[in-house]
PASEBA-1860 file (N, C-alpha, C; in nm, 3 decimals):
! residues 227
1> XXXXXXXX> 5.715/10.385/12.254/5.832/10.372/12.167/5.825/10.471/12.050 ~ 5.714/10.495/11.970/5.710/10.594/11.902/5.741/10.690/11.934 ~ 5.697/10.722/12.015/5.675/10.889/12.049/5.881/10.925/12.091 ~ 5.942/10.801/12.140/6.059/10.810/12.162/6.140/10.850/11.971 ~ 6.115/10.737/11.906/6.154/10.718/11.771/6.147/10.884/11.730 ~ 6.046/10.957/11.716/6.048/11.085/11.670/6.142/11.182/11.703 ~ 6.116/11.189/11.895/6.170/11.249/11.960/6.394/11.222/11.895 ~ 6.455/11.094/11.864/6.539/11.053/11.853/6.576/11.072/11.696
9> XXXXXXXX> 6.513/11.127/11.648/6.508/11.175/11.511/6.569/11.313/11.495 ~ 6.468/11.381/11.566/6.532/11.518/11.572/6.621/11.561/11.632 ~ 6.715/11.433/11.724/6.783/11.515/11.763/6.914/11.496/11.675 ~ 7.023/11.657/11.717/7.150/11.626/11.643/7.260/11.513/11.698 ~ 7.309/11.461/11.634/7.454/11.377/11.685/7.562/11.488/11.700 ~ 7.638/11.388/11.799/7.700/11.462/11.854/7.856/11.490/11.767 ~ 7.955/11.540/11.781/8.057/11.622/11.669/8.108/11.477/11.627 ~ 8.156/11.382/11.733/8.213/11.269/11.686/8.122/11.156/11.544
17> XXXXXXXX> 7.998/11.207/11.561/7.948/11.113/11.481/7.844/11.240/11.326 ~ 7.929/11.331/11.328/7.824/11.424/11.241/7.895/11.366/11.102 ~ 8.007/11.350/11.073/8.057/11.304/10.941/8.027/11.135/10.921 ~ 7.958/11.070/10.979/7.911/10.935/10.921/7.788/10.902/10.856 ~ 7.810/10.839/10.809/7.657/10.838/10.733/7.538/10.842/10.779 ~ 7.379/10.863/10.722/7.314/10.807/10.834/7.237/10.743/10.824 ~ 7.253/10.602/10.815/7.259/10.486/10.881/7.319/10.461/10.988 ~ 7.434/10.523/10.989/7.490/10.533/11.205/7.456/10.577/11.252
25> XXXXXXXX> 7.384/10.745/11.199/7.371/10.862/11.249/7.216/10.826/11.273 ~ 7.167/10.723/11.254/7.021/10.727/11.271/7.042/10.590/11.407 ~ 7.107/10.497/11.374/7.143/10.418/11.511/7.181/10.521/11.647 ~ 7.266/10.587/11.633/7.314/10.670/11.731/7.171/10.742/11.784 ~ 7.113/10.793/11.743/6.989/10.910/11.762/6.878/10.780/11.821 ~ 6.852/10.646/11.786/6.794/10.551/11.843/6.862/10.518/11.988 ~ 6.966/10.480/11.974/7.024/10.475/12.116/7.064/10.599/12.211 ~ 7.045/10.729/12.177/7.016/10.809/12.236/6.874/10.802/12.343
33> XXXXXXXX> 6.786/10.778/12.273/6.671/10.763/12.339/6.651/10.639/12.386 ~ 6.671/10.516/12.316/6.650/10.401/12.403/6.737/10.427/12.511 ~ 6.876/10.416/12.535/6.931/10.353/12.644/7.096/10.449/12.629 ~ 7.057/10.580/12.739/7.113/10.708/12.749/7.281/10.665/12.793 ~ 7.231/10.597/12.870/7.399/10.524/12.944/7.502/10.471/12.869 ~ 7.430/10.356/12.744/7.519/10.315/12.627/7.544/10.390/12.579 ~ 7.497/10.437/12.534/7.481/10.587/12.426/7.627/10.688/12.465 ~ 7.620/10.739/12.608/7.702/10.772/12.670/7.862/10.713/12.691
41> XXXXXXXX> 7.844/10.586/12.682/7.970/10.497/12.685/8.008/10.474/12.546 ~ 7.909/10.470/12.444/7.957/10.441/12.305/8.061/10.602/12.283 ~ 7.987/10.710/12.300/8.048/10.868/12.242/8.185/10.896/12.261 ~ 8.199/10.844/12.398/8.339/10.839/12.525/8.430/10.787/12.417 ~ 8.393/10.639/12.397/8.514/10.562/12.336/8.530/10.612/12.160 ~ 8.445/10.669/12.096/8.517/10.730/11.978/8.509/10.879/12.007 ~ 8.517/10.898/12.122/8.600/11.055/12.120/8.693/10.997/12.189 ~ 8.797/10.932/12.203/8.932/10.887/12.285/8.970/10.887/12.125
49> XXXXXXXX> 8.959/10.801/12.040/9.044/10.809/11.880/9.049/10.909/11.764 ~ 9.096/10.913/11.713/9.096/10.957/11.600/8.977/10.985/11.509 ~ 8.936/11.103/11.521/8.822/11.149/11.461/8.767/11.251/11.352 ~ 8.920/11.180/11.236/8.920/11.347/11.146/8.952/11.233/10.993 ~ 8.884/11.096/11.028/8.875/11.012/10.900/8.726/10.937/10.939 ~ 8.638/11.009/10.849/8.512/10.986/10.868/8.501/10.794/10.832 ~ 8.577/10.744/10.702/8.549/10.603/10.727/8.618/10.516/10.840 ~ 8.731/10.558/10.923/8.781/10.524/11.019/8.677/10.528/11.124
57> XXXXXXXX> 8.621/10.653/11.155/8.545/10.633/11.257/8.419/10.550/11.270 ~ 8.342/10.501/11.086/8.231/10.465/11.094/8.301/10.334/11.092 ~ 8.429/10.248/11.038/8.491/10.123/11.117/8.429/10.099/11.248 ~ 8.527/10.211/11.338/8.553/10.203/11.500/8.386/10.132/11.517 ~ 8.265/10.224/11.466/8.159/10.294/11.557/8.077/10.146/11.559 ~ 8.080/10.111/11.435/8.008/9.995/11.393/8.095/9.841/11.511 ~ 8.212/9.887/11.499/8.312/9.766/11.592/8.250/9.782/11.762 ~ 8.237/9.867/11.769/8.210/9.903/11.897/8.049/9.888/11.911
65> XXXXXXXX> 7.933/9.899/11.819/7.821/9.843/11.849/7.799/9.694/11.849 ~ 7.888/9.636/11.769/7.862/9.473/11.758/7.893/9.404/11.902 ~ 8.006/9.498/11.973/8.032/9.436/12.096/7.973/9.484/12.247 ~ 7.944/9.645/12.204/7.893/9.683/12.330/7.753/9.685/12.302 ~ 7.658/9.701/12.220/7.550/9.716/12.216/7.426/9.596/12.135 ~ 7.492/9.570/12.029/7.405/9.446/11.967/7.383/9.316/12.058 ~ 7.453/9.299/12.150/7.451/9.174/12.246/7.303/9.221/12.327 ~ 7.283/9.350/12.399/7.200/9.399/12.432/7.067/9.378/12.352
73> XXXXXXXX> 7.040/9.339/12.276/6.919/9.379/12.185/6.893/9.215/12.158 ~ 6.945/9.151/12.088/6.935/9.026/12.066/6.848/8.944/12.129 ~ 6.839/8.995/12.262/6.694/8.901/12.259/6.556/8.966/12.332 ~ 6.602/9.144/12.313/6.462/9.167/12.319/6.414/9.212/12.155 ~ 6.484/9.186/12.039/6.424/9.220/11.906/6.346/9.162/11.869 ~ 6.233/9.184/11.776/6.145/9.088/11.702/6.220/8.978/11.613 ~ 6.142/8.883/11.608/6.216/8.762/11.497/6.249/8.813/11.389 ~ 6.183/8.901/11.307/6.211/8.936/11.153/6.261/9.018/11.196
81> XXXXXXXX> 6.356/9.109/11.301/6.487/9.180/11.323/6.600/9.095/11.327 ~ 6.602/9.032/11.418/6.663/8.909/11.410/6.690/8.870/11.282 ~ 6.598/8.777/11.204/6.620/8.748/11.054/6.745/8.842/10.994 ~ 6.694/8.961/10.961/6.750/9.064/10.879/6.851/9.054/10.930 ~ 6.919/9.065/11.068/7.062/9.080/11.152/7.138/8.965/11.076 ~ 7.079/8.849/11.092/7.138/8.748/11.020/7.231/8.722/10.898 ~ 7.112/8.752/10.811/7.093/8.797/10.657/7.270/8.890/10.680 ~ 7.266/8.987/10.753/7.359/9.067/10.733/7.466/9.003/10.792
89> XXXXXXXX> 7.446/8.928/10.865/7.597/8.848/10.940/7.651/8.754/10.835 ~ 7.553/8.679/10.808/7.604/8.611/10.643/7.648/8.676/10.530 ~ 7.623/8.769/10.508/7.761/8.849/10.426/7.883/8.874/10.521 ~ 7.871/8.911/10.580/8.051/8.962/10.700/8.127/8.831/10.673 ~ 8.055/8.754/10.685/8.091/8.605/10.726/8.139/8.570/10.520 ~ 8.095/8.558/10.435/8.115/8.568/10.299/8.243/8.658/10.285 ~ 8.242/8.783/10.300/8.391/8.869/10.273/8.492/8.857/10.361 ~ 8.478/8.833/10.503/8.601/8.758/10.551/8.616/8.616/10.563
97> XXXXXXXX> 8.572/8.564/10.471/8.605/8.458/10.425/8.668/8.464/10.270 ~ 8.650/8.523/10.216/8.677/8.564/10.115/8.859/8.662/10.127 ~ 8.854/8.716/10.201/8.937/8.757/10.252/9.092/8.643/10.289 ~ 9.034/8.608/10.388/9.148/8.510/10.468/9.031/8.399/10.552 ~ 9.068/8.309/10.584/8.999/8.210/10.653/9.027/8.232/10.800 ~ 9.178/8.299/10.845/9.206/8.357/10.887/9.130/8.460/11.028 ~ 9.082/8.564/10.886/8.992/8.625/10.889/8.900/8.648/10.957 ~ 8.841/8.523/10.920/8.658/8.467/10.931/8.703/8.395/11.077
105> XXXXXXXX> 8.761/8.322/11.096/8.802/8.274/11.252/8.802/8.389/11.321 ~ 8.867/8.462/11.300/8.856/8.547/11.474/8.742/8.657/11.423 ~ 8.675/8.675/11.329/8.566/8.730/11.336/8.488/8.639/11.442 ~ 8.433/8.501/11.391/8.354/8.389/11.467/8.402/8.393/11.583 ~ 8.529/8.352/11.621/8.547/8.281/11.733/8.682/8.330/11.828 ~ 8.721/8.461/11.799/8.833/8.498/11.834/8.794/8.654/11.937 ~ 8.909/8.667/11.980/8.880/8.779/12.090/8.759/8.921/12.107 ~ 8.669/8.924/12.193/8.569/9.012/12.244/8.631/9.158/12.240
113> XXXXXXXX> 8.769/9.140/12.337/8.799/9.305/12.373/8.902/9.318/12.322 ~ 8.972/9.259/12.206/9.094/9.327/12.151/9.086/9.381/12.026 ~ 9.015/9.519/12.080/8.992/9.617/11.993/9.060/9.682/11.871 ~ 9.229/9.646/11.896/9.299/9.656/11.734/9.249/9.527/11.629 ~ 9.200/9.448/11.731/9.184/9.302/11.638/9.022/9.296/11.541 ~ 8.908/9.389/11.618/8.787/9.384/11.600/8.805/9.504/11.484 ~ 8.874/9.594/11.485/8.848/9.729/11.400/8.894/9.669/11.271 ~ 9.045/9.622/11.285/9.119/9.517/11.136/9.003/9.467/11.091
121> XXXXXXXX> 8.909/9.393/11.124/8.806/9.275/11.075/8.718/9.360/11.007 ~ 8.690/9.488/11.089/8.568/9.563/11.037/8.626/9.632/10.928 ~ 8.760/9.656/10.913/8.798/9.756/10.821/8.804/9.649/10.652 ~ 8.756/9.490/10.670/8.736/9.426/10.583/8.626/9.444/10.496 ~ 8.533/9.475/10.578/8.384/9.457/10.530/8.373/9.577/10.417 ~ 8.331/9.541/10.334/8.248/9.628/10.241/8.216/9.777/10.304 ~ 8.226/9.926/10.245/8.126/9.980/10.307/8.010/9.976/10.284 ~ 7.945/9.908/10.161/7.780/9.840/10.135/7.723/9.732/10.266
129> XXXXXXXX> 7.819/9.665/10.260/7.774/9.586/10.419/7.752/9.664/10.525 ~ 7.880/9.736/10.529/7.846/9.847/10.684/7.692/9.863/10.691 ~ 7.662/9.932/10.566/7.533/10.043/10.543/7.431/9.955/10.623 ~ 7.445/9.848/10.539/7.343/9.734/10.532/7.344/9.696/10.709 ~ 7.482/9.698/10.733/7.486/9.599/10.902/7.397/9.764/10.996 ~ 7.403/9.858/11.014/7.350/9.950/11.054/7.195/9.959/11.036 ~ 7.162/9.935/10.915/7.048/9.935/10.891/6.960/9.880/11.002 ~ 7.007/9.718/10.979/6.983/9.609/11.110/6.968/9.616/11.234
137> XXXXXXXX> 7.130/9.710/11.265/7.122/9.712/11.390/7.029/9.821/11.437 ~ 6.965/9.940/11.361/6.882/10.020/11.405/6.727/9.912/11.398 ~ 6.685/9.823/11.335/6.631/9.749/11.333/6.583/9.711/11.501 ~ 6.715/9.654/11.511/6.697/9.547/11.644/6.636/9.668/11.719 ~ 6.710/9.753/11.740/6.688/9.794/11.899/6.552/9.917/11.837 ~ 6.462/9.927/11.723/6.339/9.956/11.727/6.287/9.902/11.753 ~ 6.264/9.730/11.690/6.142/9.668/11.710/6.181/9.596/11.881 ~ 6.281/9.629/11.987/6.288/9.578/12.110/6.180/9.546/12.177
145> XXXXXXXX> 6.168/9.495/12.225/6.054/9.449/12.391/6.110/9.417/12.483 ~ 6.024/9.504/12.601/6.077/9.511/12.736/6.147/9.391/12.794 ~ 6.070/9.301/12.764/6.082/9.147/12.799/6.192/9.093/12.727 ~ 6.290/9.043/12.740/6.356/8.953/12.651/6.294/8.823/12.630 ~ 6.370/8.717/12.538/6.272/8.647/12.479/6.356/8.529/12.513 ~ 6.343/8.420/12.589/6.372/8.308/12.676/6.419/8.202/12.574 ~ 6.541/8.175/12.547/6.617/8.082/12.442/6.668/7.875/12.499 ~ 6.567/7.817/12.480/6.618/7.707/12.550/6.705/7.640/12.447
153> XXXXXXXX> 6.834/7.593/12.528/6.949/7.569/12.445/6.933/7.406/12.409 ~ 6.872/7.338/12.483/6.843/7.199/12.461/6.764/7.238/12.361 ~ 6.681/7.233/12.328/6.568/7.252/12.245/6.649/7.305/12.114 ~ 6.692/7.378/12.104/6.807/7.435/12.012/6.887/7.368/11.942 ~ 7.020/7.264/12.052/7.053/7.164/11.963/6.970/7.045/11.917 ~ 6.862/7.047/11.936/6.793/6.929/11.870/6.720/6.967/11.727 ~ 6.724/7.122/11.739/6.654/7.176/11.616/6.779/7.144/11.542 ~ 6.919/7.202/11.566/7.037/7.164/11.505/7.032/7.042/11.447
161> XXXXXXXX> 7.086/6.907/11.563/7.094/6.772/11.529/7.003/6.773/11.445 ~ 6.877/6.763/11.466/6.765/6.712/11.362/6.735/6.754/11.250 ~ 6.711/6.863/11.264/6.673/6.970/11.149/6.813/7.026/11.012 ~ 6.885/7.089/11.100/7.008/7.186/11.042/7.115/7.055/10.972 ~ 7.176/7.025/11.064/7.294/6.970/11.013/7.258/6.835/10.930 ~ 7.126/6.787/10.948/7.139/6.687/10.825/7.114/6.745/10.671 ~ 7.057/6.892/10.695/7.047/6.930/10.565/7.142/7.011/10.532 ~ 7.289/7.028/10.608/7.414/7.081/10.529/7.433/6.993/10.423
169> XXXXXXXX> 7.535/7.057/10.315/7.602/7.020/10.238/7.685/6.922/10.241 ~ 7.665/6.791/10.169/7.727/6.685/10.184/7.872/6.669/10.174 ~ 7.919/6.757/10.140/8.086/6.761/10.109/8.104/6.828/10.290 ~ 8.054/6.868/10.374/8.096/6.896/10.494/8.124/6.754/10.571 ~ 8.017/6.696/10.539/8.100/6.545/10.591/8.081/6.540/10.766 ~ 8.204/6.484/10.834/8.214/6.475/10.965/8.237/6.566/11.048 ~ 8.301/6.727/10.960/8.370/6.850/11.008/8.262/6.937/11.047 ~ 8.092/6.860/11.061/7.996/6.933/11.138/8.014/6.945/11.302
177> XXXXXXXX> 8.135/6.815/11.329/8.190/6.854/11.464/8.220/6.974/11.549 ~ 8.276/7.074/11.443/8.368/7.167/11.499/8.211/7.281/11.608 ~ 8.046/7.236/11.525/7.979/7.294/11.638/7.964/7.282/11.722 ~ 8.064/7.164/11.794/8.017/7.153/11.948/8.156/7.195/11.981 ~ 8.256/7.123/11.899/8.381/7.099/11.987/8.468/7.218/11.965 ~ 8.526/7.305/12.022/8.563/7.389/12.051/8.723/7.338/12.006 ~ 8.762/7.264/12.044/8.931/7.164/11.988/8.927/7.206/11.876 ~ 8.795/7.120/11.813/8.807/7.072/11.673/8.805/7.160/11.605
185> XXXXXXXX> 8.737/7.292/11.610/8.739/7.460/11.580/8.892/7.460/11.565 ~ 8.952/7.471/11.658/9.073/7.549/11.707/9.216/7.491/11.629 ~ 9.189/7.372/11.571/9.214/7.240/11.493/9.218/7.241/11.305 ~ 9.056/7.256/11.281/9.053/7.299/11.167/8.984/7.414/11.139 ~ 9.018/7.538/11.114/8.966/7.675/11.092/8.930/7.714/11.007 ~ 8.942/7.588/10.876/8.882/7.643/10.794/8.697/7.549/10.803 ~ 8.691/7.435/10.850/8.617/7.353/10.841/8.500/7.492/10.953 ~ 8.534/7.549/11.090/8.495/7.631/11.149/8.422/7.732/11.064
193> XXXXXXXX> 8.477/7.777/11.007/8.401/7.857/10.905/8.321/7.879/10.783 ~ 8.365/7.710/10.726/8.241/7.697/10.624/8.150/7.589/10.738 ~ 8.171/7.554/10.819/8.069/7.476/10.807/7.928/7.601/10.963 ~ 8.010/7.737/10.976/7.907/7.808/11.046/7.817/7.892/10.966 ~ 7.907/7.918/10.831/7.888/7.975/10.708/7.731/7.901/10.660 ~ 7.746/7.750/10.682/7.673/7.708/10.601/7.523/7.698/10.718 ~ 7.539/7.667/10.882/7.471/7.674/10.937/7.366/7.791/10.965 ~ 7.410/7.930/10.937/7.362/8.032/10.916/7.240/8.000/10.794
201> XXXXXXXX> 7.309/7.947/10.676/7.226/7.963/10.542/7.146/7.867/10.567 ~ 7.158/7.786/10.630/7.010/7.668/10.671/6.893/7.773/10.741 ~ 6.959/7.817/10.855/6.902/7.844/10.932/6.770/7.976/10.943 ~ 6.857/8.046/10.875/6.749/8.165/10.838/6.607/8.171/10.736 ~ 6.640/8.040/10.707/6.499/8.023/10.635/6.475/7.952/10.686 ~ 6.468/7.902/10.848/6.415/7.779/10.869/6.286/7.879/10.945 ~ 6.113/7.885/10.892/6.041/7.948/10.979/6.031/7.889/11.096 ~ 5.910/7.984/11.145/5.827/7.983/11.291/5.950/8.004/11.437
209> XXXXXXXX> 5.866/7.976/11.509/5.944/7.987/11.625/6.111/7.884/11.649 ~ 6.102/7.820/11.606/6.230/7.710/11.619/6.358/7.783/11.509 ~ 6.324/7.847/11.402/6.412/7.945/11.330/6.452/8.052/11.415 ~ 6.368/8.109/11.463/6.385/8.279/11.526/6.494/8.205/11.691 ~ 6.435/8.074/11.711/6.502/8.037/11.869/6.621/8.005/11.802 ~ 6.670/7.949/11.710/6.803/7.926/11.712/6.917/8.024/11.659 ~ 6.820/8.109/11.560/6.953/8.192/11.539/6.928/8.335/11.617 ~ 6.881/8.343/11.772/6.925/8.412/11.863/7.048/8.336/11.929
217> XXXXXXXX> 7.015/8.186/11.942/7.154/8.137/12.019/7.235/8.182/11.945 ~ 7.268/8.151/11.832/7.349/8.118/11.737/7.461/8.265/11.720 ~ 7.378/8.378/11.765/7.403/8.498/11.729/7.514/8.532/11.878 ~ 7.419/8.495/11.994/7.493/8.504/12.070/7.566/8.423/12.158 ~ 7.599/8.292/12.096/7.729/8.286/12.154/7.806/8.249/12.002 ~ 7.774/8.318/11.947/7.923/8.437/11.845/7.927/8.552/11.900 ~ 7.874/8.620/11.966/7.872/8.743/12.065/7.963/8.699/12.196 ~ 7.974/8.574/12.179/8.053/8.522/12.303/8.155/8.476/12.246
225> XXX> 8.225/8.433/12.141/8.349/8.409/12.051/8.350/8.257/12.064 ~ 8.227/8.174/12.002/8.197/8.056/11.941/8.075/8.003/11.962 ~ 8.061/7.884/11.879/7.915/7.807/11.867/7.898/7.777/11.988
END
């Protein structure tokens, strides 16, 4: 992996990605060398748009790793990649909420491939978050292993039931429902979003292995558009 990391250093990005910062420009040059094919499919789709508004494109680039490539990584990253990914999803999750509640719903739980819908969301975020969400995502896919890392989902909601949701915030009340029930999401949207808001902030400090196992689920099936 090192000897890749160097090699992915020196090389240049390609015209579509030379005006972004680099923090992308250093993701891009990682997925160059990890995994040539993504890499290849990521370049394609921001050379099809508009490529002569450098923060437009670092929108697109970042929209387009959360869906085509961060799903990929998630569970071969180390836990304290993971962590940090988190850390950074809990802000996204803070400014589009802050935003619209709206917002924060179809960030969480709303459409995978409707790409005018994913770029709007991204064009919310901070560009300090961007920086920060890049950072991460070059994160994940350094510290990767070959192996992915085996997530048992029973085991998971019991860390939930037991652990997580009795130590939410007491003003959430009964609207800890909306993590199973998919209705009840769809029902109350705002309850959906503080109360994933708040499951996140339990969760990332919860150590050892039972922390790192749940907020891989947790990550991805929001990678799947809900709890």
């Amino acid at each position: 992996m090192a000897a890749g990391l160097v090699l992915a250093a020196c090389a240049s990005p390609p015209a579509v990605l030379r005006d972004l910062e680099p923090e992308a420009r250093t993701v891009a040059r990682v997925l160059r060398t990890t995994d040539r094919a993504a890499f290849d499919a990521l370049i394609a789709r921001m050379a099809a748009g508009d490529v002569s508004d450098p923060t437009q494109q670092a929108i697109r680039f970042h929209a387009y790793l959360r869906t085509g490539v961060v799903p990929t990584y998630v569970p071969l990253a180390s836990d304290e990649a993971i962590r940090a990914y988190v850390r950074v999803t809990m802000t996204e999750i803070r400014e589009l909420r802050d935003a619209s509640y709206a917002r924060c719903f179809a960030f969480l739980f709303g459409s995978r491939t409707d790409e005018a819908e994913l770029i709007r969301l991204e064009a919310t975020l901070s560009p300090a978050t961007r920086t920060a969400a890049f950072r991460a995502i070059a994160n994940l896919m350094t510290s990767a292993e070959p192996v992915p890392v085996s997530v048992d989902e029973e085991a998971v909601w019991h860390v939930l039931d037991n652990r997580i949701v009795p130590a939410l915030p007491a003003w959430l009340g009964e609207r800890t429902m909306v993590l199973r029930d998919a209705r009840a999401r769809d029902l109350d949207r705002t309850a959906a979003c503080d109360v994933t808001a708040a499951v996140y902030a339990a969760v990332v400090d919860l150590p050892g292995p039972d922390g790192a196992a749940v907020m891989r689920y947790l990550l991805a099936r929001q990678m799947m558009a809900g709890l």
